[in-house]
Structures are given as structure tokens and as C-alpha cells.
C-alpha positions as CSV (number, residue, x, y, z in Angstrom):
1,X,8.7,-43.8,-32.1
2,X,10.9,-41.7,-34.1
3,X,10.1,-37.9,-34.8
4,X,11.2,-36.9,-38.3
5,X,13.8,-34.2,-38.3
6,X,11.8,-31.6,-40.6
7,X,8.5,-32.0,-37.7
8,X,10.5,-30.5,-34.8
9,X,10.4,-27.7,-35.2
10,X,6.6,-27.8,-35.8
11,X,6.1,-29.7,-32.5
12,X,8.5,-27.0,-30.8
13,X,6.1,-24.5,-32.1
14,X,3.5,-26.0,-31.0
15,X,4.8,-26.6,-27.5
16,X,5.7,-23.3,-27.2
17,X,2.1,-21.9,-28.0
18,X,0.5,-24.5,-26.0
19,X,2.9,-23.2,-22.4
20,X,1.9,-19.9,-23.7
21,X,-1.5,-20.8,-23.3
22,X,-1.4,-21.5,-19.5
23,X,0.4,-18.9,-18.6
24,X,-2.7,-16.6,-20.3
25,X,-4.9,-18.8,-18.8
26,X,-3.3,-19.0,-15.4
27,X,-3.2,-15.2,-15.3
28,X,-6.6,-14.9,-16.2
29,X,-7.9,-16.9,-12.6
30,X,-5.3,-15.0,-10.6
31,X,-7.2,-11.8,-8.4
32,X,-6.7,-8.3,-10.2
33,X,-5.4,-6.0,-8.1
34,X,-7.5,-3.1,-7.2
35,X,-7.1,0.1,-6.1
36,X,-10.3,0.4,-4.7
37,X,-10.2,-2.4,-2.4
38,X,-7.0,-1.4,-1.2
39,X,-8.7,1.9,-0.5
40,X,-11.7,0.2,1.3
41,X,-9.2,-1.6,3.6
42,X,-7.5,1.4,4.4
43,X,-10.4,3.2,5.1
44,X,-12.5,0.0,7.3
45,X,-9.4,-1.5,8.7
46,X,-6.4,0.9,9.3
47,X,-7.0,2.7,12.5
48,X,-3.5,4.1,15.2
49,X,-2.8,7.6,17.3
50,X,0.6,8.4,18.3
51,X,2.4,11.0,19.2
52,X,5.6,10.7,16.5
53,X,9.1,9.6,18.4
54,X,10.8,7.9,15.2
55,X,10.5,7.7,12.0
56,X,12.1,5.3,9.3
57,X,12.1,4.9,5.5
58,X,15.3,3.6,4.8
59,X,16.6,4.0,1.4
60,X,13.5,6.0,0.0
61,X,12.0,2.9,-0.2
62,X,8.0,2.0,-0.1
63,X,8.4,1.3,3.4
64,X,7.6,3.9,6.5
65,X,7.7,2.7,9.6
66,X,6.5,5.2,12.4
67,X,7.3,4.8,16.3
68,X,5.6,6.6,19.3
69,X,3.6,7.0,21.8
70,X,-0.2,6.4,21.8
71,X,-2.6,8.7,22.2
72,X,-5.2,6.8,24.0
73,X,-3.2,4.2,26.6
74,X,0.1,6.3,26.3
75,X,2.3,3.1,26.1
76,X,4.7,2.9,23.0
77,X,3.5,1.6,19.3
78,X,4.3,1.5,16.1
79,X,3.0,1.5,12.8
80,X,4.6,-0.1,9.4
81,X,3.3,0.5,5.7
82,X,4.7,-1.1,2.7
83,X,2.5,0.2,0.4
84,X,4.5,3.5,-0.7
85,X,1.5,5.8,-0.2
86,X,2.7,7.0,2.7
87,X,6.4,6.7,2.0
88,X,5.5,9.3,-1.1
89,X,4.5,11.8,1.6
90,X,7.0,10.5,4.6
91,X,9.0,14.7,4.3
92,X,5.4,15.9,6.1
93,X,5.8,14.1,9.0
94,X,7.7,15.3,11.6
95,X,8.9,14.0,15.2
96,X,6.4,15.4,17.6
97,X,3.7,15.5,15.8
98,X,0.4,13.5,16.5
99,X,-0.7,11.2,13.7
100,X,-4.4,9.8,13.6
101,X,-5.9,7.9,11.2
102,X,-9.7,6.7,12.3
103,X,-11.4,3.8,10.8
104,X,-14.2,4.8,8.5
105,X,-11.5,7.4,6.8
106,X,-9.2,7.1,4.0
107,X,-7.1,10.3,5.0
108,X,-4.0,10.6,7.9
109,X,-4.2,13.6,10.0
110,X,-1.1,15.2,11.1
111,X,-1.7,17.9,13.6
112,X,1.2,20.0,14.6
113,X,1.6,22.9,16.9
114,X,-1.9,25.3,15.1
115,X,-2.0,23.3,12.0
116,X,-4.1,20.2,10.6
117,X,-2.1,18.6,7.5
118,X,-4.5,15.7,5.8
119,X,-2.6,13.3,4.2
120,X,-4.8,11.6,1.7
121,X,-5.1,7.9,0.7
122,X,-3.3,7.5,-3.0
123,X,-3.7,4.7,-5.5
124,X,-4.2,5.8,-9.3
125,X,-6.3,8.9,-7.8
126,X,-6.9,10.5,-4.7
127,X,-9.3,9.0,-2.2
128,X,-11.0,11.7,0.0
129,X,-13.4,11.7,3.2
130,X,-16.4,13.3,3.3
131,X,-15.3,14.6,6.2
132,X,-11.8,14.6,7.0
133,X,-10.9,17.1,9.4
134,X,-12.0,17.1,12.8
């Protein structure tokens, strides 16, 4: 079968809307990211204590990645997060401090020497305990 010359460019056209198409419709089925169920994953899933021996977030990146000592069995542990929320507010934690973030709470508690620093959960807004402090 032979396509005329002059209907080529139609049938490119038509191509090109039609791959247009799928890629609408393919974005349409994929999950939406939320901010709010990040939050609620934080808040029911993320849970450490440790005594802050090394930290890392090399190149300013998203990335922090603390190292210490746990609080509870006293052996060494670490915790990674690649989400940048933390990263965003890596300055405020220093070696020595104890870091504790319970499950059923969106915020990190830095206590150091007197002081209680919160550090809040962060995605489009803030995300804060009813009660954060203890």
C-alpha cells in the first residue's frame, strides 16, 4: 500500500497526538504523590533514639545520614533519610546530642545539654504533634 506524499504529514500528526494520548492517559493511573501520606508514614512508622556520634550529608544533598549510639540497648545504629526534610534542618544537629523521634509523632526531638529543639515534619506545610515535647 502506498501512502500519498501530501497525507504524511497528516498521519504524523495524527501519530503524534495519539502517543500524546498515552502518555496523558498513563500518567493519569500512576499514584499522586502526597504529602500527607508521607506525613502519616513518618508519624506511624519512623521511630530511632541515639545519642549523635556522626553525621553526614554530603554535598548538601537530600540525604542525612545520622550514626550513634542507641538510647535504649546502647549498641551502635544508624538512621538514613532521603527525603530532604531533614537535610533542610541537618545545621541543628549536633554531635552529642540525643535524637528521638517516637512513633505516633511527626516531630524529631533534639535534646542538648538544658534545651529541647523540635524539629518538625515538612512537606508543603508544617506538620505538628499535639503534643510534641515531652
Amino acid at each position: 500500500m502506498q501512502i500519498p506524499e501530501n497525507a504524511k504529514p497528516y498521519l504524523q500528526a495524527v501519530g503524534g497526538i495519539l502517543f500524546l494520548a498515552l502518555i496523558i492517559w498513563w500518567e493519569s493511573k500512576q499514584p499522586k504523590f502526597s504529602c500527607d501520606a508521607w506525613a502519616k508514614s513518618v508519624k506511624d512508622d519512623m521511630e530511632f533514639g541515639m545519642i549523635l556520634t556522626k553525621k553526614e550529608n554530603s554535598n548538601h544533598s537530600r540525604n542525612s545520614d545520622f550514626y550513634g549510639i542507641d538510647i535504649n540497648n546502647k549498641l551502635t545504629t544508624e538512621f538514613h533519610d532521603g527525603g530532604g526534610w531533614i537535610s533542610r534542618n541537618f545545621d541543628k544537629f549536633d554531635i552529642g546530642d540525643t535524637i528521638i523521634k517516637n512513633k505516633g509523632e511527626y516531630t524529631i526531638t533534639i535534646k542538648r545539654k538544658g534545651k529541647t529543639i523540635p524539629i518538625y515534619f515538612e512537606c508543603d506545610r508544617v506538620y505538628r504533634d499535639t503534643i510534641h515535647l515531652k
